[in-house]
Backbone as CSV, one residue per row, in Angstrom:
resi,resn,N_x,N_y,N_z,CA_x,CA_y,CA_z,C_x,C_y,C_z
1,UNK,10.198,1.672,27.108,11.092,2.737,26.702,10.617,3.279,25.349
2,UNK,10.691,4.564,25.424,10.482,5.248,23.554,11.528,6.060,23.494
3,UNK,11.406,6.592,22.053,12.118,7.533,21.884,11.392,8.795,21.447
4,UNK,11.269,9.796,23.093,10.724,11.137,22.765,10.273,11.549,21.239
5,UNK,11.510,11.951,20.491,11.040,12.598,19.125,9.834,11.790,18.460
6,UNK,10.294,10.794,18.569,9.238,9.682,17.311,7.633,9.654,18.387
7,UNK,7.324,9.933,19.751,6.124,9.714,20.683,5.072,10.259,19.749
8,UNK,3.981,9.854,19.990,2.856,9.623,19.236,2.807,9.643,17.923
9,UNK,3.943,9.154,16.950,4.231,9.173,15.434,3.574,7.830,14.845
10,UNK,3.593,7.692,14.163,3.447,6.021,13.480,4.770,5.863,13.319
11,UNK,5.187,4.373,13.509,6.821,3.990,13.459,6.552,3.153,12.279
12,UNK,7.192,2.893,11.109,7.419,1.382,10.296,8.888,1.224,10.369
13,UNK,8.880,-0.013,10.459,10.397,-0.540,10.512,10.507,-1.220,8.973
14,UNK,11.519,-1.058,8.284,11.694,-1.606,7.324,13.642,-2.465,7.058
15,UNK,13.165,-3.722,6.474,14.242,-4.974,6.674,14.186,-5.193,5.115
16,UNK,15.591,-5.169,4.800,15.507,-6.178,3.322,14.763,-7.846,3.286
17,UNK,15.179,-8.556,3.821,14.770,-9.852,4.131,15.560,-10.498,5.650
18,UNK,13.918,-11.058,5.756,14.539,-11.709,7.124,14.307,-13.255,7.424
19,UNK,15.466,-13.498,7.278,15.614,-15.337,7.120,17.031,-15.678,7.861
20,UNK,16.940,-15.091,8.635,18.299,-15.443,10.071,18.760,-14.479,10.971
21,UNK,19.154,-14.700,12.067,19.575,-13.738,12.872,20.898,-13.711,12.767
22,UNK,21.275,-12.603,11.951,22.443,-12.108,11.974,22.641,-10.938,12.526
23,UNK,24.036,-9.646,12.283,23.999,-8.315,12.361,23.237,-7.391,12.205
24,UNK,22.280,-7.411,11.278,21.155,-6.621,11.057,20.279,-6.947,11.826
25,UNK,19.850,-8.270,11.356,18.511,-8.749,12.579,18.634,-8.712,13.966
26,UNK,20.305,-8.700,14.438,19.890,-8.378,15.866,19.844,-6.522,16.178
27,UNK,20.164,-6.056,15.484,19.849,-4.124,15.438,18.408,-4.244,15.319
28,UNK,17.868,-5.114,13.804,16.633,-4.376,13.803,15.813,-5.164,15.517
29,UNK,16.254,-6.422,16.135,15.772,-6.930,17.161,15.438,-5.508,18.374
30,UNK,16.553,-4.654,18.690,16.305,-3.682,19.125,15.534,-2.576,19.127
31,UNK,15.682,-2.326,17.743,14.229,-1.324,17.184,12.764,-1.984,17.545
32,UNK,12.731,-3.169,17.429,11.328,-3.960,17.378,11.055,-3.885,19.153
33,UNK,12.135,-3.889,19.724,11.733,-3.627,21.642,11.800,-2.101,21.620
34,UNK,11.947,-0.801,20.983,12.258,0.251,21.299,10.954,0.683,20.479
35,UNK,10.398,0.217,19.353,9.046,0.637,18.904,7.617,-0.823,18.901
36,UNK,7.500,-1.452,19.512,6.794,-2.651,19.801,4.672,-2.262,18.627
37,UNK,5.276,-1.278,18.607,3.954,-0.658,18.401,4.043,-0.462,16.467
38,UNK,5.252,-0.970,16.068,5.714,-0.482,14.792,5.353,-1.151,13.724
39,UNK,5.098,-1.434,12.447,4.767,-2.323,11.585,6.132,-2.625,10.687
40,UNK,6.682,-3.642,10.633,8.242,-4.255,9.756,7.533,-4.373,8.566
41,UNK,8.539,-4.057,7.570,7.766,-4.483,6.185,9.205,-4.851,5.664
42,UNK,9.029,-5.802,4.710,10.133,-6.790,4.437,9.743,-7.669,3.270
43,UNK,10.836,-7.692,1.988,10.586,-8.295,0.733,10.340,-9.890,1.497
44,UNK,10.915,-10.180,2.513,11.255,-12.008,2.682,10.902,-12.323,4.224
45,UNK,10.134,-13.300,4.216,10.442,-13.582,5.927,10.001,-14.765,6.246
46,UNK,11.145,-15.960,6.367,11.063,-17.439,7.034,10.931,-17.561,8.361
47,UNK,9.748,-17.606,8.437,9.073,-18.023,10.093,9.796,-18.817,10.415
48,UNK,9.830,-18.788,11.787,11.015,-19.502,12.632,12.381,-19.472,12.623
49,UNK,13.192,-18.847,12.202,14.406,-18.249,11.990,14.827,-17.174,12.344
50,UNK,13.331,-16.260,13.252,14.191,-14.967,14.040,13.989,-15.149,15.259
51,UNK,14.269,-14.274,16.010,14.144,-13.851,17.554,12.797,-14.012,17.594
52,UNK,11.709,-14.390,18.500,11.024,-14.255,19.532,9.816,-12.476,19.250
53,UNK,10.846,-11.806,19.301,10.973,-10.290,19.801,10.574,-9.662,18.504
54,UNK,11.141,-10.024,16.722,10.924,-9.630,15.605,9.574,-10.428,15.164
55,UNK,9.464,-12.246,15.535,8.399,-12.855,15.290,7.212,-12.275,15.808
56,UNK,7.207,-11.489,17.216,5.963,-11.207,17.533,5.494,-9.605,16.370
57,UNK,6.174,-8.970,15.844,5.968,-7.735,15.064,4.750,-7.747,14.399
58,UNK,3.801,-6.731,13.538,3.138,-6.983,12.900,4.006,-7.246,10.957
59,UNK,4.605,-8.342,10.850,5.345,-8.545,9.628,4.482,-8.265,8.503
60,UNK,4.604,-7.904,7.644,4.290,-7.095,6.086,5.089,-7.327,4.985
61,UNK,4.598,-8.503,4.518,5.452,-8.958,3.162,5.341,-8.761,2.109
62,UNK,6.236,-7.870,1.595,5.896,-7.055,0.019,5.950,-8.332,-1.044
63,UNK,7.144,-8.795,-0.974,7.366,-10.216,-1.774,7.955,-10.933,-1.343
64,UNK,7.632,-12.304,-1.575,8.250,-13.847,-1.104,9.164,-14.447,-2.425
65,UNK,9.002,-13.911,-3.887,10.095,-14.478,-4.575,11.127,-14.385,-4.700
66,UNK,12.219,-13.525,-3.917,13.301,-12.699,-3.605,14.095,-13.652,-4.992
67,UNK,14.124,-14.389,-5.348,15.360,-14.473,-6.447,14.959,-13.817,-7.621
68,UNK,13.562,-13.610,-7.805,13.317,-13.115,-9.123,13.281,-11.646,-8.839
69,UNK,13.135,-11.235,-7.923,13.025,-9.683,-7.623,14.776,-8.939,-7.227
70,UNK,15.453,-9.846,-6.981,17.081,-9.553,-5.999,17.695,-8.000,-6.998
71,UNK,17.672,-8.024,-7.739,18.258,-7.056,-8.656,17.264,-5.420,-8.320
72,UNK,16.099,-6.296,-8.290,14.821,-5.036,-7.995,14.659,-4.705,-6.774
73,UNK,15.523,-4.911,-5.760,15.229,-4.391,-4.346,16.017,-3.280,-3.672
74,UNK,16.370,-2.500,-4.344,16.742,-1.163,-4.227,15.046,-0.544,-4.463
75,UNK,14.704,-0.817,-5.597,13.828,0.424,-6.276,12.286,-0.581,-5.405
76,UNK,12.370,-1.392,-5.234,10.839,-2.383,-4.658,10.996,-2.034,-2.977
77,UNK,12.231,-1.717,-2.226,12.015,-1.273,-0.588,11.826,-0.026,-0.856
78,UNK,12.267,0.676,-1.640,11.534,2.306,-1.194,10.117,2.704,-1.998
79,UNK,9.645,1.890,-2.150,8.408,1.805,-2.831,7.100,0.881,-1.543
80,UNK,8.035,0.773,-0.371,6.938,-0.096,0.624,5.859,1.103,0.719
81,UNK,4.576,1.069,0.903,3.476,1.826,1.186,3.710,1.969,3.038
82,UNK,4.688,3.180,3.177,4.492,3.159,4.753,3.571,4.003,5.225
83,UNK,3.347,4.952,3.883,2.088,5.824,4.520,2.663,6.744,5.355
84,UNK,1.857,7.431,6.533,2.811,8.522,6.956,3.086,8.061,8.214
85,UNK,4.013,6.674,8.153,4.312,6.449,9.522,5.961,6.958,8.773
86,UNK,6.545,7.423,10.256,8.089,7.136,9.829,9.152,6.511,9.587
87,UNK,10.119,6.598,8.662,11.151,5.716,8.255,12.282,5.559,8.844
């Protein structure tokens, strides 16, 4: 399945941190089957703690110290280098 508008675009998916499957992680779980082709980029991400479906993604980790950065992740996620895929 795609979604017409976005067909032949670059997709990036972008996650604050991903270290459990909660409400978000199961939405973004959907995006990750609706763009399979997409690159996630994400301040945090503890292997083995998501779906299957997000683990297989190409994951892109801006930063792993999330306590020293937590205050800075407003201004550090819109600063991911997505390049001209879409947001």
């Amino acid at each position: 399945m795609t979604v017409s508008l976005l067909e032949g675009r670059k997709v990036a998916l972008v996650h604050d941190w991903l270290n459990g499957m909660r409400g978000g992680e199961k939405c973004l779980e959907v995006l990750c089957e609706l763009f399979p082709e997409a690159d996630l980029f994400t301040l945090i991400h503890d292997k083995g703690k998501l779906s299957r479906t997000i683990e297989s993604m190409r994951i892109r980790i801006f930063h792993s110290e999330y306590a020293l950065w937590f205050k800075k992740i407003p201004t550090l996620s819109s600063s991911f280098p997505t390049g001209d895929r879409a947001v």
